[in-house]
PAGUBA-362972 format. One record per residue: residue in one letter; y, z, x negated of N, C-alpha, C in turn. Coordinates in pm, whole numbers, padded with zeros to 5 digits, always signed. Example, Ala and Ser with C-alpha at 12.3 -4.5 7.8 and 13.67 -1.06 7.14 Angstrom:
2
a-00569+00780-01319-00450+00780-01230-00330+00780-01320/s-00225+00708-01285-00106+00714-01367+00003+00787-01290/
***
This chain:
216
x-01404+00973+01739-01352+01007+01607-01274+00888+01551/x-01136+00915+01507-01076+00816+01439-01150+00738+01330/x-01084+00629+01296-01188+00542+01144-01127+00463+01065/x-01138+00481+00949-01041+00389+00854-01100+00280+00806/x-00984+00196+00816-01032+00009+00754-00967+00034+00643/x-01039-00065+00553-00932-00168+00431-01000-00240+00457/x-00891-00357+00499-00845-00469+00486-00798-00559+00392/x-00813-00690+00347-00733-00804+00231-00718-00909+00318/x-00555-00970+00333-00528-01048+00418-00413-01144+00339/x-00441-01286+00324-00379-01354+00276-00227-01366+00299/x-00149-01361+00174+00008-01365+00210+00005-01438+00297/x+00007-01597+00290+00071-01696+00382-00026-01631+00539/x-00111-01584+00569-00176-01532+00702-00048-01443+00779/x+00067-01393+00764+00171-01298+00826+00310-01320+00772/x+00388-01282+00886+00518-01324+00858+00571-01233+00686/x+00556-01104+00707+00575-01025+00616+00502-01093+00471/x+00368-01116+00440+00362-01144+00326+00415-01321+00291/x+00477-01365+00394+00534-01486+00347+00730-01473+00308/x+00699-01338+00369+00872-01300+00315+00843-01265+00112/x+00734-01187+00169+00753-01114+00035+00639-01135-00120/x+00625-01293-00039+00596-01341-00143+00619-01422-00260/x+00648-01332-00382+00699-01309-00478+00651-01350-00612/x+00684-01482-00645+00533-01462-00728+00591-01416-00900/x+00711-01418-00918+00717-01315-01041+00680-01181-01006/x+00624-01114-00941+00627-00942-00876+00475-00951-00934/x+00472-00828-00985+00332-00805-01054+00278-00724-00927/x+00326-00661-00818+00289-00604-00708+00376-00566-00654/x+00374-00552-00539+00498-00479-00442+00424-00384-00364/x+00450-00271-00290+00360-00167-00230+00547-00073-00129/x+00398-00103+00009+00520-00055+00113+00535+00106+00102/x+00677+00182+00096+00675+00285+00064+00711+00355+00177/x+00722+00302+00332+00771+00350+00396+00757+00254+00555/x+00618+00309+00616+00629+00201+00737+00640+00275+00839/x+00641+00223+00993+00659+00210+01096+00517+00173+01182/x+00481+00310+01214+00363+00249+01263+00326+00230+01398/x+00443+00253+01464+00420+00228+01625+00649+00291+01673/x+00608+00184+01763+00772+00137+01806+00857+00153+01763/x+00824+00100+01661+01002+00061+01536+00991-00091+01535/x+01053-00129+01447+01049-00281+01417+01114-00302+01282/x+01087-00215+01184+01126-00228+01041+01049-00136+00983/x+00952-00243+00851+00913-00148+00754+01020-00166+00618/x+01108-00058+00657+01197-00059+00532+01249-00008+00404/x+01075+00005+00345+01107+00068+00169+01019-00027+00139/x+01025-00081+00015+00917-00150-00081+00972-00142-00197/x+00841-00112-00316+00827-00127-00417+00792-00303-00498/x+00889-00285-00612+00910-00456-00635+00812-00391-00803/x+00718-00372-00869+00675-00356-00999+00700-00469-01080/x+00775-00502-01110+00876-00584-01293+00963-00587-01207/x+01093-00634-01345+01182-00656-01311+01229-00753-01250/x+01322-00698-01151+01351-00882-01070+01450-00994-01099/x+01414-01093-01077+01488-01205-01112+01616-01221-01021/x+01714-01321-01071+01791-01330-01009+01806-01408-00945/x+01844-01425-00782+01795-01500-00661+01721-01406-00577/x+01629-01336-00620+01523-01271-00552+01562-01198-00432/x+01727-01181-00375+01791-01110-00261+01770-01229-00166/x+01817-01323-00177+01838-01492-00180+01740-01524-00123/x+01616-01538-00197+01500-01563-00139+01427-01491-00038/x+01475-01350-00046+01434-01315+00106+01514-01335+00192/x+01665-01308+00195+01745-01304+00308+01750-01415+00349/x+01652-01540+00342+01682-01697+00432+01585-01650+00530/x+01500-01617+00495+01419-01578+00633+01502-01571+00749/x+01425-01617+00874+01523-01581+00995+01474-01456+01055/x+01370-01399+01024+01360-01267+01095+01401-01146+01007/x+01440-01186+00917+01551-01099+00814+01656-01034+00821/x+01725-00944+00837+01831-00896+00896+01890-00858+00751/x+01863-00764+00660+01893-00770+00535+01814-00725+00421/x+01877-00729+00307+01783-00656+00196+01806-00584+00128/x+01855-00497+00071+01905-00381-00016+01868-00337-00123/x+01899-00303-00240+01880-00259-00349+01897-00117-00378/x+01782-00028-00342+01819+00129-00323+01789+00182-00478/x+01717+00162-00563+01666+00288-00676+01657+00158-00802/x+01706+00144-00911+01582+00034-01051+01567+00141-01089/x+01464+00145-01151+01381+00182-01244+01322+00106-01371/x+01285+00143-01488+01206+00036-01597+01126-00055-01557/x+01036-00029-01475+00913-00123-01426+00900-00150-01345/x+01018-00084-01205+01019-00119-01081+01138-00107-01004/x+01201-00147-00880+01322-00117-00817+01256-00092-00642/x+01290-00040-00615+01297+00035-00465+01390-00060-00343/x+01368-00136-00290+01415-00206-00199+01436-00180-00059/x+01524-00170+00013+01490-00161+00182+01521-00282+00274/x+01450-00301+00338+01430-00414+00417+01461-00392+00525/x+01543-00448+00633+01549-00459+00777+01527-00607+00810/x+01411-00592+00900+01358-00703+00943+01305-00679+01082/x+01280-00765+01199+01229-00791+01312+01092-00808+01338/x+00947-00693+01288+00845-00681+01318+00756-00760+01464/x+00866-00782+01533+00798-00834+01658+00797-00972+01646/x+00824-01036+01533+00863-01204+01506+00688-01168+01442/x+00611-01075+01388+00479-01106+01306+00345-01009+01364/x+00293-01137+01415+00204-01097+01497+00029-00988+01437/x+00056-00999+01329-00039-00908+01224+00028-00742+01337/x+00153-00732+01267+00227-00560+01290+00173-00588+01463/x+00231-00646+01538+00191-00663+01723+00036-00626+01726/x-00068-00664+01625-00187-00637+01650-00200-00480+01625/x-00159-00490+01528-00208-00310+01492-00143-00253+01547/x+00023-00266+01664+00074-00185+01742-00001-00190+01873/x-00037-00263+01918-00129-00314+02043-00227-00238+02060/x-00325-00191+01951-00424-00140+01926-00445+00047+01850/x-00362+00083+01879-00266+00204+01831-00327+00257+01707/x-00319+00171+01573-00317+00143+01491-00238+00258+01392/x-00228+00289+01281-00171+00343+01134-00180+00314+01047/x-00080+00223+00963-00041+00196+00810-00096+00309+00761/x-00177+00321+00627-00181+00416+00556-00077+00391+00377/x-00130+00252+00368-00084+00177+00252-00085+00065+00274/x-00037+00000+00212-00028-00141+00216+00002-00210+00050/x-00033-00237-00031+00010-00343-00152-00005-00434-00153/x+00027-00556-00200+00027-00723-00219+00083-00774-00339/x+00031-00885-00339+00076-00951-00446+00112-01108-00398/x+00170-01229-00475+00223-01333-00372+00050-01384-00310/x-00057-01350-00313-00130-01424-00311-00230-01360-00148/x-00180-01211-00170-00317-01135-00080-00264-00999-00069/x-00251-00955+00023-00285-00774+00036-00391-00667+00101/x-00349-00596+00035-00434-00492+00109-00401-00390+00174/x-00461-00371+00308-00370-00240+00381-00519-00171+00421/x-00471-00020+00403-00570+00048+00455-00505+00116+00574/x-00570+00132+00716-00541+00173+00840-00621+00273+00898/x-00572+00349+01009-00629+00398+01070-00623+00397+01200/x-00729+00387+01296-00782+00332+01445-00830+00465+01487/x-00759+00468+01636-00814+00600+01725-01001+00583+01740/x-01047+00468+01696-01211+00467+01743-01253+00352+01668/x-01396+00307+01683-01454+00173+01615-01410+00067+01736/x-01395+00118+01867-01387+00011+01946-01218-00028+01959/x-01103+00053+01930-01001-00025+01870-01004-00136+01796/x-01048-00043+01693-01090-00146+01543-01099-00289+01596/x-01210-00250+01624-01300-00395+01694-01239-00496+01793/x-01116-00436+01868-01022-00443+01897-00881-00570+01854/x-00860-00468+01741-00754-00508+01627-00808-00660+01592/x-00940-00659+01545-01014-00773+01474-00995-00867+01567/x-00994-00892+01677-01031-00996+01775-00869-01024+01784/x-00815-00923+01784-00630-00967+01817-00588-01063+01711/x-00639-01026+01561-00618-01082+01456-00672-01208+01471/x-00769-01238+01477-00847-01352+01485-00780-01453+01610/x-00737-01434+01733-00647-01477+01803-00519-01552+01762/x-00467-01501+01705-00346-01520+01614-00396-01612+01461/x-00520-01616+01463-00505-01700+01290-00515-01629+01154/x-00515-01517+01243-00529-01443+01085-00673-01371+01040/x-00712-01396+00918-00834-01422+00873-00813-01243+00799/x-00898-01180+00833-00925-01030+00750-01051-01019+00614/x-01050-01026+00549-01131-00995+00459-01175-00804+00500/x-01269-00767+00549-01302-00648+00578-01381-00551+00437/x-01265-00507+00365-01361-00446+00289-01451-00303+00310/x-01371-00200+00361-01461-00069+00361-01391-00047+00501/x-01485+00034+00602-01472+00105+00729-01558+00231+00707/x-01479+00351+00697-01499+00511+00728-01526+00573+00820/x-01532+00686+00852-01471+00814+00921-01442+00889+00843/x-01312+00931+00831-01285+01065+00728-01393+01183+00743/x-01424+01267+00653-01562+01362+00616-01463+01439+00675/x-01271+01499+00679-01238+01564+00676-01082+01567+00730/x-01033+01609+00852-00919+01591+00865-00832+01639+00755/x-00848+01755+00714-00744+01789+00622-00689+01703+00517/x-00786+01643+00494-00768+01593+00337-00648+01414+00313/x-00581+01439+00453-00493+01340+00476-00541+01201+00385/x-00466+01111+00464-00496+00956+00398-00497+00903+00280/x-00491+01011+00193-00511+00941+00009-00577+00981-00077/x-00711+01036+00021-00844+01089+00025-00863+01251-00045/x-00788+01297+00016-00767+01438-00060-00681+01450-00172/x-00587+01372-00220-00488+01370-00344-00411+01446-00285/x-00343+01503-00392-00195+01544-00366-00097+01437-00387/x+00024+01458-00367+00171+01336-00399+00152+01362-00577/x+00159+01462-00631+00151+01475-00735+00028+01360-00829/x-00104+01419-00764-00224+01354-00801-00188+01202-00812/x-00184+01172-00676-00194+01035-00620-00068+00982-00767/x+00062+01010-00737+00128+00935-00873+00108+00969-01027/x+00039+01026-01059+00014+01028-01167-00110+00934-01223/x-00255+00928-01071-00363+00836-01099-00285+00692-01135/x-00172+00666-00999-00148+00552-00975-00112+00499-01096/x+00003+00571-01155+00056+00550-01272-00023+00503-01399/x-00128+00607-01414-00171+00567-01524-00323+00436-01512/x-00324+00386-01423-00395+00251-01343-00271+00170-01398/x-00170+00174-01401-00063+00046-01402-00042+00061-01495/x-00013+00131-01618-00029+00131-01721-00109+00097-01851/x-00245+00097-01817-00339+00053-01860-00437+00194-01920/x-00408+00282-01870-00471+00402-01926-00644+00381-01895/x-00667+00330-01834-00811+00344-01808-00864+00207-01889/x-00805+00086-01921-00810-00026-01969-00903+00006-02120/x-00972-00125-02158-01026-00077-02330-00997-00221-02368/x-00907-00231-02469-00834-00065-02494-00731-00005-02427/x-00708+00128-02454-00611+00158-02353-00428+00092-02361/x-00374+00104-02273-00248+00016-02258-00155+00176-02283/x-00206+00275-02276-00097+00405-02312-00167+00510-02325/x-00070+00610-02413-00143+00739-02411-00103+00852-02271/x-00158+00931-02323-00127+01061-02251+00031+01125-02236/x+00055+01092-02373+00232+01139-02397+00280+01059-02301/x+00236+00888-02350+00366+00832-02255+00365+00848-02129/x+00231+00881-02087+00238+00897-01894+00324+01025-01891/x+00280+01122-01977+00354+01280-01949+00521+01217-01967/x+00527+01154-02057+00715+01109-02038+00767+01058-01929/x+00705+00936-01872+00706+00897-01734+00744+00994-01632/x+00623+01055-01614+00629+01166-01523+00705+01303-01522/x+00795+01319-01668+00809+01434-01690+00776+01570-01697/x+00593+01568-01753+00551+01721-01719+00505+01676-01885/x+00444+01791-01942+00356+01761-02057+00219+01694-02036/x+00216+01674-02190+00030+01584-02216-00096+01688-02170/x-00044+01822-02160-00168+01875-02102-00202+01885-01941/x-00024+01828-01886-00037+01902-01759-00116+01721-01752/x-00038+01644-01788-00114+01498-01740-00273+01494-01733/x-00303+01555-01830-00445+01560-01897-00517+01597-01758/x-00481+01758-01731-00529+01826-01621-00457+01752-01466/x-00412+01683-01451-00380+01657-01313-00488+01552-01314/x-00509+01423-01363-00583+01363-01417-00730+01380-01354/x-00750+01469-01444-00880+01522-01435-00911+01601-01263/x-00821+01675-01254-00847+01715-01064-00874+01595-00979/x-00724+01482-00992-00764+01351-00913-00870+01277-00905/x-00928+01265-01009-01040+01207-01000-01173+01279-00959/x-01167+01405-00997-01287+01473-00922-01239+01458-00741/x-01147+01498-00706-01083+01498-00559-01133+01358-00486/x-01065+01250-00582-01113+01130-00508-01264+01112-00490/x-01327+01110-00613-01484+01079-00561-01541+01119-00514/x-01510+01264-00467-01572+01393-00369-01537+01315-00239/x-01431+01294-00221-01376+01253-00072-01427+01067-00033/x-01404+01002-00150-01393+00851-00095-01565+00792-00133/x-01634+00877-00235-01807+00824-00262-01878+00911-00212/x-01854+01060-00251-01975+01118-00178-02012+01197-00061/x-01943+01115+00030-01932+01149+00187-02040+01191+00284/x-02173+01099+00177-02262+01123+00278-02383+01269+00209/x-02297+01326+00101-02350+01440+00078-02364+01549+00234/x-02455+01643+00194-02484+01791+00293-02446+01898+00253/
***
């Protein structure tokens, strides 16, 4: 049975979080990877606005090929990256080990990627490749999904999943709170009730799927 890691792995530990480490970026989150024989993960999310230089500062890299400016937004801009994956031996481990990005976010300091491994003895696998190479894993949670269906963002929908996400970055769950209901529904463009009610599904969805697994 397949099994999912999260992982926290220090920027400076991989080529990638020493590209993209950013330290005005309140977070960056990969929107688009490559999880076996490519050699570019090329979407990322930049959350604030970016400074100027910030093209600059990635494109010296030498395993950089370029950087692009695809989408701004208020609080974030959409970036694509072409870069040479086989220069960073983190991506070689998890391709080696037939490995899956599920997510990935960081900040200049640390990220987190959650993956998925054909078995525990991959896994176990992966870890030793990592450790070979220098790179130190902080191991936080190892699974088995309760459920194939319920794909990698523990039973969310795209809908769900950005609306939780959203209102986490916002400060909606914060005390006090950092926004209301309107402003996420403006964000998102649906109304305060549909927010209300999507809301409310995601979070029942997630804790069904990601806490109470070991229900009967």
């Amino acid at each position: 049975m397949s099994v999912i890691t999260e992982v926290r792995i220090q920027s400076d530990d991989f080529e990638l979080g020493r590209i993209l480490s950013i330290d005005e970026a309140l977070a960056i989150e990969l929107e688009t990877l490559v999880p076996s024989g490519g050699v570019t993960v090329p979407l990322f999310w930049v959350y604030e606005p970016v400074r100027e230089g910030f093209l600059d500062t990635i494109e010296r890299y030498p395993t950089v090929e370029s950087v692009t400016e695809m989408d701004v937004f208020e609080d974030r801009t959409l970036f694509k990256l072409d870069w040479n994956a086989s220069e960073d031996p983190l991506f070689q481990c998890i391709l080696e080990h037939d490995g899956q990005i599920l997510s990935a976010t960081g900040t200049a300091e640390r990220w987190q990627f959650e993956m998925r491994f054909p078995d525990r003895k991959q896994l176990s696998q992966y870890q030793t490749c990592c450790e070979e190479v220098n790179i130190s894993l902080e191991l936080v949670r190892v699974y088995n999904p309760t459920d194939p269906g319920t794909g990698p963002w523990y039973g969310l929908s795209e809908p769900q999943r950005e609306a939780l996400m959203l209102a986490v970055r916002m400060g909606y769950y914060d005390i006090p709170r950092g926004c209301t209901t309107e402003e996420l529904a403006d964000k998102l463009g649906i109304s305060d009730q549909a927010v209300t009610e999507r809301l409310r599904r995601a979070i029942g969805t997630f804790v069904r799927q990601a806490l109470l697994t070991d229900r009967k």
